[in-house]
C-alpha positions in Angstrom: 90.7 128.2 -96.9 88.3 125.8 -94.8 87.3 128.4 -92.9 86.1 130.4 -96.5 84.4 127.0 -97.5 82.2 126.4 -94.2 81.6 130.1 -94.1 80.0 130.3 -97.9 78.3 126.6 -96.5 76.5 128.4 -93.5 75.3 131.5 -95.7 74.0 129.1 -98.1 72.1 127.0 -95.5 70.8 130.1 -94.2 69.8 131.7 -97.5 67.7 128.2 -98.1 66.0 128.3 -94.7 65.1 131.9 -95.3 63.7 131.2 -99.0 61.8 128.2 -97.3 60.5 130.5 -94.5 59.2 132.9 -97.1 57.6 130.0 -99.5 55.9 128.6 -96.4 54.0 132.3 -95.4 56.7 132.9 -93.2 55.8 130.6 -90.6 58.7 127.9 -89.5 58.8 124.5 -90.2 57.1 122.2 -87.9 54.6 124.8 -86.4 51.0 123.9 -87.0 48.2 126.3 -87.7 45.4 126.6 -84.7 42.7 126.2 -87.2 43.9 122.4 -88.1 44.2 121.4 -84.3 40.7 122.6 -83.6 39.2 120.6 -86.9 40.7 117.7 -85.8 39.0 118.2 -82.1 35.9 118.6 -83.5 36.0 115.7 -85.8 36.7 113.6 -82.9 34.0 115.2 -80.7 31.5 114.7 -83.6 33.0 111.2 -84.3 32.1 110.0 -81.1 29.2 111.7 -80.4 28.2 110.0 -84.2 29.2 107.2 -82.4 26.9 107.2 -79.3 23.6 108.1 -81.2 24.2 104.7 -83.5 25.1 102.3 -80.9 23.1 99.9 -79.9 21.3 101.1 -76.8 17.7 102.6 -76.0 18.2 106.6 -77.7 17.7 108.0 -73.9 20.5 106.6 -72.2 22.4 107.2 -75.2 21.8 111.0 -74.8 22.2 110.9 -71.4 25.4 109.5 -71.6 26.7 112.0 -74.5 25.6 114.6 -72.1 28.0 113.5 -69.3 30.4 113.1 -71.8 30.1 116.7 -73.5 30.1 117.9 -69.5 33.2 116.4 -69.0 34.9 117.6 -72.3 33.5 121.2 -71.5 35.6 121.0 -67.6 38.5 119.5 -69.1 38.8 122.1 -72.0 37.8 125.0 -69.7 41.1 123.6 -66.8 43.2 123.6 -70.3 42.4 127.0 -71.1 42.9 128.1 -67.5 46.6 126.4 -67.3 47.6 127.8 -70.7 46.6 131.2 -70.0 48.9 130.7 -66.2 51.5 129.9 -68.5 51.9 126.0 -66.9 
């Protein structure tokens, strides 16, 4: 009779992760949509680059130092892309 009882436990665990699964657009719990990842990138990009152009320094090195930054950003984004398309 304990095996009966964890047996209906298990289907009923597994008939409450599939309803959830359904409710939630069929994606599993925990995963995260691309399109909130990349908002939150560019809110930091634009946070700091926000950043730069009201600090208090002269407007060109400012810009000249958003520049290098943005350059930087750009290589290390383009080396991400590159190791998650080799699978690493």
């Amino acid at each position: 009779m304990h095996d009966d009882e964890l047996d209906d436990t298990l289907d009923e665990e597994i008939e409450d992760q599939a309803e959830a699964a359904e409710v939630g657009g069929g994606r599993a719990a925990g995963r995260r949509r691309p399109g909130f990842v990349a908002g939150v990138l560019l809110g930091a990009i634009l946070g700091a680059g926000l950043g730069l152009l009201f600090a208090p320094e002269r407007g060109d090195r400012a810009r000249r130092r958003l520049r290098r930054r943005l350059a930087r950003l750009r290589e290390q984004a383009a080396e991400q892309r590159t190791r998650l398309r080799e699978g690493r």
